[in-house]
NUKE-738684 format. One record per residue (C-alpha): y, x, z; residue in three letters; residue number from 1. Coordinates in nm, 4 decimals. Each point is the difference from the previous one (the first is absolute). Layout:
N
+----------+----------+----------+------+------+
|        Y |        X |        Z | resn | resi |
+----------+----------+----------+------+------+
|        Y |        X |        Z |  ala |  NUM |
...
+----------+----------+----------+------+------+
This chain:
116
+----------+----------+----------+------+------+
|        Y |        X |        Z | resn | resi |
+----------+----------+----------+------+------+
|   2.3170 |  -1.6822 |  -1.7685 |  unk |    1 |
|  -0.3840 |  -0.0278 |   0.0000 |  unk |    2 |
|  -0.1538 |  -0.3832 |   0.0084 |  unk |    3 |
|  -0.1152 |   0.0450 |   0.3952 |  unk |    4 |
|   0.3203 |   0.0596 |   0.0431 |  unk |    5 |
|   0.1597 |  -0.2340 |  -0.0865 |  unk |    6 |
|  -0.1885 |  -0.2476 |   0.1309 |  unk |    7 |
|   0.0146 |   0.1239 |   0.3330 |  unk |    8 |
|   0.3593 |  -0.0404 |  -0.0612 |  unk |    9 |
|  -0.0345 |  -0.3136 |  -0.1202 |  unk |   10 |
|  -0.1720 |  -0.1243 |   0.3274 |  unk |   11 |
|   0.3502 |  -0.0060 |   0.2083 |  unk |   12 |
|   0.2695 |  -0.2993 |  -0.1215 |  unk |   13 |
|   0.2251 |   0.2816 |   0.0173 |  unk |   14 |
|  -0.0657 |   0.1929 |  -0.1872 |  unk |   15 |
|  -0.1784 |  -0.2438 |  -0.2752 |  unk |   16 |
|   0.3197 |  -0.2068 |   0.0115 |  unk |   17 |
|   0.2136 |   0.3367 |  -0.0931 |  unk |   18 |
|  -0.2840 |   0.0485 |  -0.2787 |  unk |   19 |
|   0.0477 |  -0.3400 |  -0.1418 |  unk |   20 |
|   0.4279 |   0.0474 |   0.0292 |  unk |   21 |
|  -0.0613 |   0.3787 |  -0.2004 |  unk |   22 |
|  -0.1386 |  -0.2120 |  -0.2704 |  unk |   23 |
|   0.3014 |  -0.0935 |  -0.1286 |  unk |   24 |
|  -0.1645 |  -0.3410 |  -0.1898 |  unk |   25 |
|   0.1848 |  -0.2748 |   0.1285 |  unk |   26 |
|  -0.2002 |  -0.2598 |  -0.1580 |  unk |   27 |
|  -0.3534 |   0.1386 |   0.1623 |  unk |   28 |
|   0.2578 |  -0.0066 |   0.3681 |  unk |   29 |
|   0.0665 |  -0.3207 |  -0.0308 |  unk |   30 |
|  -0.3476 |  -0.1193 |  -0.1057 |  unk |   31 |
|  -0.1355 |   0.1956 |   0.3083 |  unk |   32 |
|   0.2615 |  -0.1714 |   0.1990 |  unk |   33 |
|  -0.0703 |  -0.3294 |  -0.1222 |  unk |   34 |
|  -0.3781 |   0.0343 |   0.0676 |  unk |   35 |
|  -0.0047 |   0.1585 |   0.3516 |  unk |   36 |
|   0.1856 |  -0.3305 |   0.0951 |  unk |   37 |
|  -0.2928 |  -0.1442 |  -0.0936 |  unk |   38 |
|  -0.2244 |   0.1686 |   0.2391 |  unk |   39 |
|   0.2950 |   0.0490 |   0.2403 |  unk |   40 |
|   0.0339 |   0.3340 |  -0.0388 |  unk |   41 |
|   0.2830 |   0.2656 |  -0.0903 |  unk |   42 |
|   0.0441 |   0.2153 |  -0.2961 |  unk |   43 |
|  -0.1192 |   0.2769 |   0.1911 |  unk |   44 |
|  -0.3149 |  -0.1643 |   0.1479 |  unk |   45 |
|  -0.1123 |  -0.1797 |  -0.3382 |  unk |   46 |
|   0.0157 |   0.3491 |  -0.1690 |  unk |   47 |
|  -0.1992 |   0.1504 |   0.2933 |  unk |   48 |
|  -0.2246 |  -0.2519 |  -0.0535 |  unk |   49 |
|  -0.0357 |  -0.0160 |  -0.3693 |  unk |   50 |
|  -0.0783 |   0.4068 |  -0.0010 |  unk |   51 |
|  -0.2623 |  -0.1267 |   0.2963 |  unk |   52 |
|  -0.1342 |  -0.2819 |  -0.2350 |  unk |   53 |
|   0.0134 |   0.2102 |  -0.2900 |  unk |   54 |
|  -0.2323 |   0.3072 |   0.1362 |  unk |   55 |
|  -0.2155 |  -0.2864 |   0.1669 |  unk |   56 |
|  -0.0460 |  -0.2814 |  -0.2791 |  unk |   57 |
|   0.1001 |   0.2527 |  -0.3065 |  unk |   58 |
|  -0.2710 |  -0.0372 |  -0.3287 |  unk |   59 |
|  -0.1160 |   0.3370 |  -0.1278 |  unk |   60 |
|   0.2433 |  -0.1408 |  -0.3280 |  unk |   61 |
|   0.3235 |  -0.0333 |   0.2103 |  unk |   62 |
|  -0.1191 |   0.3535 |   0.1998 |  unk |   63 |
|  -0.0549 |   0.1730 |  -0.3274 |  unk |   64 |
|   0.3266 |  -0.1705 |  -0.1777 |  unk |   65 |
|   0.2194 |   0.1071 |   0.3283 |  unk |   66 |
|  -0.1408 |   0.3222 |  -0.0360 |  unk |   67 |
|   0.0660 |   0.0406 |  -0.3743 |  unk |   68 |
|   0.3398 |  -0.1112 |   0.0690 |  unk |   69 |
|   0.0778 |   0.2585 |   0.2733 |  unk |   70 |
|  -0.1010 |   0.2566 |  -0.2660 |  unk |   71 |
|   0.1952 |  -0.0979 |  -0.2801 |  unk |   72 |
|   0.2972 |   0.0154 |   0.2279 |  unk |   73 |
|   0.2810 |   0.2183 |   0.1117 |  unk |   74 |
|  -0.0207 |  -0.1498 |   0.2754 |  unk |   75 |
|  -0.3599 |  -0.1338 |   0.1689 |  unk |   76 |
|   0.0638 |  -0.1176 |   0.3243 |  unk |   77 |
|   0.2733 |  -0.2349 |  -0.1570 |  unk |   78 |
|  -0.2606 |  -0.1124 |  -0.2710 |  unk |   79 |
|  -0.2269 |  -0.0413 |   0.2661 |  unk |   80 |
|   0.2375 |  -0.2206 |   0.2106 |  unk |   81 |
|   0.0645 |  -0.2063 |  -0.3015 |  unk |   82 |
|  -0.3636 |  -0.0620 |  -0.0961 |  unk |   83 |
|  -0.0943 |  -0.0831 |   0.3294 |  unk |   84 |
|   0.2665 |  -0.2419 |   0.0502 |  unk |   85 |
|  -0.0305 |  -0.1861 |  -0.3208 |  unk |   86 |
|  -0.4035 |  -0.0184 |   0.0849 |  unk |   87 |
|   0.0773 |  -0.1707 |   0.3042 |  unk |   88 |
|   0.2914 |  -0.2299 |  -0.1104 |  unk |   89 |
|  -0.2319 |  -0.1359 |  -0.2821 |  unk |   90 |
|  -0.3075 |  -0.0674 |   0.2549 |  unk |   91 |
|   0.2410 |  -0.1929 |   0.2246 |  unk |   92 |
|   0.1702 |  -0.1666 |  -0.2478 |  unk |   93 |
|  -0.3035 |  -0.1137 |  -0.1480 |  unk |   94 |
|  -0.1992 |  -0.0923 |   0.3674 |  unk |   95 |
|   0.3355 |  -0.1988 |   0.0928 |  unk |   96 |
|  -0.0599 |  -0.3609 |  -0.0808 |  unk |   97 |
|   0.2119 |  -0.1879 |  -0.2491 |  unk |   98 |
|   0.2509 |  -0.2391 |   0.1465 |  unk |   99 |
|  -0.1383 |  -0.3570 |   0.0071 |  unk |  100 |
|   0.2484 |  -0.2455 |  -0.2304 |  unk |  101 |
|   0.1791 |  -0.2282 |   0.2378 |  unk |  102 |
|  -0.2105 |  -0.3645 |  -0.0240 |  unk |  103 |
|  -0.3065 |   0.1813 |  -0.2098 |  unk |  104 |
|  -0.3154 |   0.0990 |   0.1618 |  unk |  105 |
|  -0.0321 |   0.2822 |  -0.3341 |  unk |  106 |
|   0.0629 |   0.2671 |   0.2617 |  unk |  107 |
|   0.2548 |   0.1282 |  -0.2106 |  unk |  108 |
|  -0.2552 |   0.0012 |  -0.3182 |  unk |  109 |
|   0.0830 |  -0.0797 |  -0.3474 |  unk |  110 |
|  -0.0283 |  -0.3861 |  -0.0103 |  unk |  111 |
|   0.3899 |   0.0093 |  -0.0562 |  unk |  112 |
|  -0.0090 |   0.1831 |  -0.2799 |  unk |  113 |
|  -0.2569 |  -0.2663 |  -0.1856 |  unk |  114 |
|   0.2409 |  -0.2730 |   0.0483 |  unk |  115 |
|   0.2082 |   0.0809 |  -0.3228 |  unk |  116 |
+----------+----------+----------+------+------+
């Protein structure tokens, strides 16, 4: 499957949430899972998304490693679907904003960890 391709298929929840399930990494499911609840969206939709975000937001680095990957493998539009994922589960886990300690105005910072 060429690249265009796939991201056409990509653009439907369907089919992106089939893509996702074909994976087989139950680990990268549930971390998908966990961070479309997030932004209130499905497996299928945060996948769609994060192949949007991806071809959108992408550095020439992440374009050139996803497309490095695709070659080395048996199977590119899986290492493509991988790549893309854990691009976009990184930028959202790192734009989501820590979790403020209860009492503490740290924002969820390290003051705790100076304490000891």
């Amino acid at each position: 499957m060429q690249l265009g391709t796939l991201m056409d298929h990509l653009a439907f929840e369907e089919d992106a949430a089939a893509a996702l399930e074909a994976l087989g990494d139950i680990v990268l499911f549930s971390n998908v899972q966990t961070m479309g609840e997030r932004f209130e969206e499905t497996p299928g939709e945060y996948v769609a998304n994060a192949a949007r975000r991806f071809a959108a937001l992408g550095s020439d680095e992440e374009w050139l490693g996803l497309m490095a990957a695709m070659e080395r493998s048996d199977d590119p539009a899986r290492a493509a679907l991988d790549r893309m994922l854990r691009w976009a589960l990184k930028v959202d886990a790192a734009d989501t904003p820590s979790t403020p300690h209860p009492g503490c105005t740290c924002g969820g910072g390290a003051c705790h960890d100076q304490l000891g």
